[in-house]
C-alpha positions, 0 to 999 in steps of 0.5 A, a space after each residue: 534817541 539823544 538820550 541813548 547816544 548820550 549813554 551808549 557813546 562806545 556802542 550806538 552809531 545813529 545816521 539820519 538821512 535826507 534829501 532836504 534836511 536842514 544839517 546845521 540845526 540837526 547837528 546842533 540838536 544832537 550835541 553838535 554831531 558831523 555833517 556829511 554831504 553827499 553831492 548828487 550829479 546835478 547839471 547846471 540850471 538856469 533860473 529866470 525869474 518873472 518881473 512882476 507876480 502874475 494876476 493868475 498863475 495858472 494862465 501865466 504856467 499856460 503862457 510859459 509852456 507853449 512859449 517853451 514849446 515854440 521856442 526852446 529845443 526837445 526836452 520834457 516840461 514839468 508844470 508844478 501845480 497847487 492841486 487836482 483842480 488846477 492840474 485838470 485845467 490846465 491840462 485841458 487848456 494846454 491840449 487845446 491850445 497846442 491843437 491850436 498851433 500851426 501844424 509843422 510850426 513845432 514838434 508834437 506834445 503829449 501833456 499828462 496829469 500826474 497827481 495821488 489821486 490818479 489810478 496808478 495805470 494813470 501815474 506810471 504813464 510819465 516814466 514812459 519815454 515820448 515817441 521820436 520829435 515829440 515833448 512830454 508836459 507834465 503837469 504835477 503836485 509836488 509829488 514831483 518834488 522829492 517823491 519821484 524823479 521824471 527822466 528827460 526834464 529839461 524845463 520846469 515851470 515853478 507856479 510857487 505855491 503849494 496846497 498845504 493842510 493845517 490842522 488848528 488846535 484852538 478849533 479843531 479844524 483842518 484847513 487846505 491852503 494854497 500857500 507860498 513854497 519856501 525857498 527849499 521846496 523851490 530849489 528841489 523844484 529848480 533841481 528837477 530841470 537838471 537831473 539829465 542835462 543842463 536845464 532852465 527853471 521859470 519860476 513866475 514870481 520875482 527874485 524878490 519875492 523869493 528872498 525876501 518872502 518865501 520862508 527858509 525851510 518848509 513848516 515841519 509837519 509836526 508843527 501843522 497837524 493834529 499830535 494825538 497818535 504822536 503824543 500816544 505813542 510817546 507815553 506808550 514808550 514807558 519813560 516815566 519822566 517825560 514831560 509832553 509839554 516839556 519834551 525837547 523836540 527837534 522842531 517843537 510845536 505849539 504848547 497848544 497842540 500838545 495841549 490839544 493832543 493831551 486832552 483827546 487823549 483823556 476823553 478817549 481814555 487812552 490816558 487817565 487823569 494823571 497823565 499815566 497811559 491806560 491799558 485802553 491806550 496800550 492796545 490803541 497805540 499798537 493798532 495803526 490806526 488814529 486813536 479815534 478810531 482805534 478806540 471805536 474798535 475797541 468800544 464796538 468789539 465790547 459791544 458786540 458789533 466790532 465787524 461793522 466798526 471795522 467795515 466803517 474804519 476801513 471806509 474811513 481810512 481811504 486816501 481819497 474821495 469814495 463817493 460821487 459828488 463829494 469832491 469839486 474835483 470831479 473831471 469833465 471828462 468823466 462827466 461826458 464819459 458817462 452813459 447812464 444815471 448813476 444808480 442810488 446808494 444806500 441812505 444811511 437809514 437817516 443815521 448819517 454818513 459813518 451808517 451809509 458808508 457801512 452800508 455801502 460796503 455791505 452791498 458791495 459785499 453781497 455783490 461779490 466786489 464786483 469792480 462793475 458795481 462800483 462803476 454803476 454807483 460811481 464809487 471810486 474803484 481804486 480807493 473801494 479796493 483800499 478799504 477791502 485791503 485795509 479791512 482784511 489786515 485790520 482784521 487780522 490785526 483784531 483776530 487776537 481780542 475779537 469777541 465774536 465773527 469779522 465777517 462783514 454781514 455776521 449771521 448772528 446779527 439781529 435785524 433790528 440792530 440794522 435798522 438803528 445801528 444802535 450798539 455802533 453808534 455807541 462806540 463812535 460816540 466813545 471813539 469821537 468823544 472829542 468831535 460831538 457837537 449839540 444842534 442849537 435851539 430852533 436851528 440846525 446850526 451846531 456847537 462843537 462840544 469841547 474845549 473852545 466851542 466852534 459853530 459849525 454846519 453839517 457838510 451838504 454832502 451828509 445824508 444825515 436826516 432830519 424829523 417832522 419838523 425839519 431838525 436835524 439830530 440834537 447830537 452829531 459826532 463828526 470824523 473832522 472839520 473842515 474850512 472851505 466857505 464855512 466850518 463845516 463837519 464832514 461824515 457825521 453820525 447821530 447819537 444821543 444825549 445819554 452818551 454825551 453826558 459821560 463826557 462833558 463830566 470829563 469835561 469838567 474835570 481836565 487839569 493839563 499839567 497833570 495830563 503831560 506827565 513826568 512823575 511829578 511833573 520832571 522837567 527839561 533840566 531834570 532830564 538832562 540831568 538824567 541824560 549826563 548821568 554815568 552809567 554806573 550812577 544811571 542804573 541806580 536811578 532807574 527802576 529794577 526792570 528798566 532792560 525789561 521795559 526797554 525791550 518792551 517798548 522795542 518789540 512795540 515798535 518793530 511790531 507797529 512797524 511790521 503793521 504799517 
């Protein structure tokens, strides 16, 4: 884009708009562009600090909103909260102790949870207006932030932290972290209170905390997660000179996640050896899918079991939990609502979660999706109807290259390719080629193998089975790592040695200079030279069919944009 304003400077008129974009640096980046503020009505909001940090702030939160309650006059309280767990408790404390109050000592109370994992009957409840003499708590994440805006807010409640994701590049791992907001996030935050009138914001740490420890902006999210469709997608865009560990970003990440990106990249065959994207990489960086799980599709439709592979990519692109008790956030009131013993899901054949998942699917098929069905096996209803919806467009996205039928139990399946699910796990292992891990020796610790080799354990929640004598598989691939009290793999599948050993050779023979690209390894100033270039000498540098590639890389776009 800095490149085509810089050409097309008669023509092209780009606007970038944002509710918290930081303007000086963008301007700055693209050659000092204009700046234009557009005000939003704002009432004034008062903003009262706590004098010393709270030991725990979800009983300070708990403490300042029965005191709002008590004391100031009608109008909602918004609660911003760190995640599903602490929403779900402070709720249940705020209902128990507005019960508590002397009836007639002050108006009544609706508190509502508001959070992505909520059914969206649940969610739309906070844009209902409160009866007559009566305040709303609403106690959210920061969805509350920017994604929405709640009418009626008089009084926010900020706790000044946030759960945040981290991906790490020298481990592969993915962290959930509870970590301080910047001072950004805290001002949307403050904003809230005064959308429909004059307003107070508590924030529960001291202005000192705020100046002179909260970060100015938010970390970009390029900078905090895992580059690998990122990266895909810019060598699809047919720029022959871009450099990926050169690349002029506007908030650039570490050389090591790129790094990290360029080497999942070669393992998965989406670029060769050069740096060049595959015609592998190609159909990958058209599917809207992460390239892990693209390339299982494509190894599983050469294998003739492409059905299954979309059943289980659509089970694993759920936004949220799917099953019973894998995630601590399971509410109290779900476990005094319950009325019988869950019934048994499928087992995974002992093969691991990715074979359990499809098989899950497969039953919930044959019962017709019978929204009862997933009640009685406890599986989350809102996140099974996802994985039907993303099933059903995956296919039509596959229909073009699919070599055999997308139904979800083909006729034509052999039985014993149900009971080893041979052929699938095949294809996980090429898609997963850079998330294996080797069990050690006499233990059922693992080695991740890759680039730096981590130890990590196989999560409680995987049906992954173990033999005779206690081992479990000698070789696993996972869909991710986690860090929660160990390094643990979450959804792993068993394969065998015979298809590892293709990529620890690949292994052996990564240069990631040669992965970034750029023929001939073109940098920065090279670029730029290419960039101030006049159009009449820019035409002679590049190749006959630049408009063509040009055009090309634009109908991608539009047509992964029509996908998502």
């Amino acid at each position: 884009m800095k490149r085509l304003v810089k050409l097309r400077t008669s023509s092209l008129r780009v606007l970038i708009t944002s509710a918290t974009l930081d303007g000086e640096k963008v301007s700055k980046f693209f050659l000092d562009c204009p700046v234009l503020n557009v005000p939003g009505k704002l009432y004034p909001v008062e903003i009262l600090y706590s004098k010393e940090r709270p030991t725990s702030y979800l009983e300070s939160c708990l403490r300042v909103a029965i005191d709002i309650h008590i004391r100031e006059p009608e109008g909602d309280v918004l609660i911003f909260m760190t995640g599903q767990d602490d929403i779900e408790k402070l709720v249940a404390k705020l209902e128990d102790k507005i019960r508590s109050l002397e009836e007639g000592s002050c108006m009544d109370a609706i508190v509502l949870p508001l959070h992505g994992s909520l059914p969206p009957e649940m969610q739309v409840r906070v844009f209902t207006p409160p009866p007559s003499n009566c305040r709303r708590f609403i106690v959210s994440t920061n969805i509350a932030e920017t994604s929405l805006t709640v009418d009626g807010v008089v009084y926010v409640v900020d706790c000044g932290y946030v759960k945040q994701r981290q991906y790490v590049p020298s481990t592969g791992m993915y962290s959930l972290d509870v970590v301080q907001i910047s001072k950004v996030q805290a001002n949307q935050r403050a904003g809230r209170a005064g959308r429909t009138r004059p307003g107070k914001c508590y924030r529960l740490y001291p202005s000192r905390v705020y100046e002179e420890e909260f970060l100015d902006v938010t970390v970009p999210e390029i900078q905090r997660s895992s580059l690998t469709g990122s990266i895909l997608y810019l060598k699809s865009l047919d720029l022959p000179d871009i450099d990926i560990l050169k690349f002029d970003f506007l908030d650039p990440p570490s050389s090591e996640s790129l790094e990290d990106a360029l080497k999942q990249l070669y393992l998965i065959d989406a670029i060769d050896e050069n740096g060049s994207i595959t015609s592998i990489g190609r159909t990958m960086a058209d599917l809207p899918l992460e390239p892990s799980l693209s390339r299982t599709l494509m190894e599983a439709n050469e294998y003739g079991c492409l059905s299954q592979a979309l059943t289980v990519v659509a089970m694993l692109s759920a936004e949220t939990t799917l099953l019973p008790g894998r995630s601590k956030g399971a509410s109290k009131g779900a476990e005094k609502k319950r009325k019988h013993t869950p019934l048994e899901l499928p087992d995974g054949s002992g093969w691991g979660d990715h074979i359990q998942l499809l098989q899950i699917f497969e039953q919930w098929d044959q019962n017709g999706y019978d929204v009862d069905w997933c009640k009685d096996h406890e599986l989350q209803v809102r996140g099974m109807m996802f994985v039907k919806d993303v099933r059903k467009q995956l296919c039509q996205i596959m229909q073009k290259i699919a070599k055999g039928s997308l139904d979800v139990r083909p006729k034509e399946r052999r039985k014993e390719s149900r009971q080893d699910y041979k052929d699938l796990r095949k294809a996980l292992c090429v898609g997963y080629a850079g998330q294996v891990a080797e069990r050690m020796i006499r233990h059922n610790g693992y080695r991740t193998i890759g680039f730096k080799s981590q130890l990590v354990q196989v999560h409680p929640s995987s049906v992954v089975r173990s033999d005779e004598e206690g081992m479990l598989p000698n070789y696993v691939v996972y869909h991710e790592l986690i860090v929660t009290s160990h390094p643990y793999m979450r959804n792993v599948c068993a394969v065998e040695m015979p298809w590892v050993t293709p990529i620890l050779k690949k292994l052996e023979k990564i240069s990631v200079s040669k992965l970034s690209g750029g023929s001939g390894h073109v940098g920065e100033e090279t670029n730029r030279k290419i960039v101030d270039l006049p159009k009449k000498d820019m035409n002679v540098q590049v190749p006959d069919d630049h408009e063509s590639r040009i055009q090309a890389a634009k109908e991608r776009f539009l047509a992964r944009k029509s996908k998502k």
